[in-house]
C-alpha positions in Angstrom: 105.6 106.5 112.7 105.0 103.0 112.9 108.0 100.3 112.8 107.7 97.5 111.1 110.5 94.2 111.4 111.2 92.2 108.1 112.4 88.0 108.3 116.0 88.3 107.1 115.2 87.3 103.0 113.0 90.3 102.8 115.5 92.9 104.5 118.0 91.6 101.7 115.5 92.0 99.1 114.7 95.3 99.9 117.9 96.4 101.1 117.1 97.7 104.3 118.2 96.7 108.0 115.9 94.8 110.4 113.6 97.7 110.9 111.7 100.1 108.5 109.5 103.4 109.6 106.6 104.3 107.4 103.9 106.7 107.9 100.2 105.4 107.6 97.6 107.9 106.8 94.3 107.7 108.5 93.4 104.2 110.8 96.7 101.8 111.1 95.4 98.6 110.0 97.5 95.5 109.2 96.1 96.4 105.6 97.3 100.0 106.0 100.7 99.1 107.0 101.5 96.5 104.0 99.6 99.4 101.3 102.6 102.0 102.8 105.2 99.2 103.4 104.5 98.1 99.5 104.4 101.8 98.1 107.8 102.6 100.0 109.6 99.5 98.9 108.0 98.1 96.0 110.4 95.5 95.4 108.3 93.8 98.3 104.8 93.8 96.6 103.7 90.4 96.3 106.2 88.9 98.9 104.4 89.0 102.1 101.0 89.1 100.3 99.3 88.0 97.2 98.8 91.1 94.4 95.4 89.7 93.6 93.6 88.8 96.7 95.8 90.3 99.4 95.4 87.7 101.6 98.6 86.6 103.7 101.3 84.1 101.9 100.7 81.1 103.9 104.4 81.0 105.3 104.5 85.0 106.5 103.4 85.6 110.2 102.6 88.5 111.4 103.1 89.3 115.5 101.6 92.3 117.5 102.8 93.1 121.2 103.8 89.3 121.3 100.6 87.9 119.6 100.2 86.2 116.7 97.6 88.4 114.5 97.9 86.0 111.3 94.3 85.4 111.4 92.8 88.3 112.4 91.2 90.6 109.8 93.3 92.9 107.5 91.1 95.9 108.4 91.3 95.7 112.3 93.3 98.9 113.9 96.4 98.5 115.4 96.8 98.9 119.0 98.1 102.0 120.4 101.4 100.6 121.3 102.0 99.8 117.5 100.5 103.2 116.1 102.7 105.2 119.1 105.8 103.4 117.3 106.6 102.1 121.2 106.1 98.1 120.0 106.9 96.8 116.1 104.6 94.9 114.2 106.8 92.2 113.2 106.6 90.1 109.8 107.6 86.4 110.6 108.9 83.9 108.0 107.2 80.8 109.5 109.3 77.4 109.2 108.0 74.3 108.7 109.8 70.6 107.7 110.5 67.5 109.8 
């Protein structure tokens, strides 16, 4: 099982605490992850990524074993420490302002 953290607005909007399991079939891929993490709590589809292109909102983060993986591609597996549930990959809400 893979655990995924949710920013606070998206915990509240799906009505679940600060930590979610989902089972992902085949390679665990950032893209994998959001396909089951959308399909088990719909309410979330289009919130941490577009519905048309899929491409990351510009103010969602996205951290594995302490790294930011915002940029890297959607398809790229998971490390082992994410896919062996030991580490979360966490959503971020990033700030910004002055």
């Amino acid at each position: 099982m893979i655990r995924v953290t949710l920013p606070h607005h998206l915990r509240t909007l799906a009505g679940v605490g600060k930590e979610v399991t989902l089972a992902v079939a085949g390679v665990a891929t950032q893209q994998s992850v959001l396909d089951a993490l959308e399909a088990k709590y719909p309410v979330l589809c289009g919130t941490i990524r577009d519905r048309r292109s899929q491409q990351r909102r510009p103010f969602i983060r996205f951290f594995v074993c302490g790294e930011d993986w915002s940029h890297e591609p959607a398809d790229a597996p998971l490390p082992t420490a994410i896919v062996a549930g030991d580490e979360p990959l966490m959503i971020i809400g990033a700030m910004a302002g002055g």
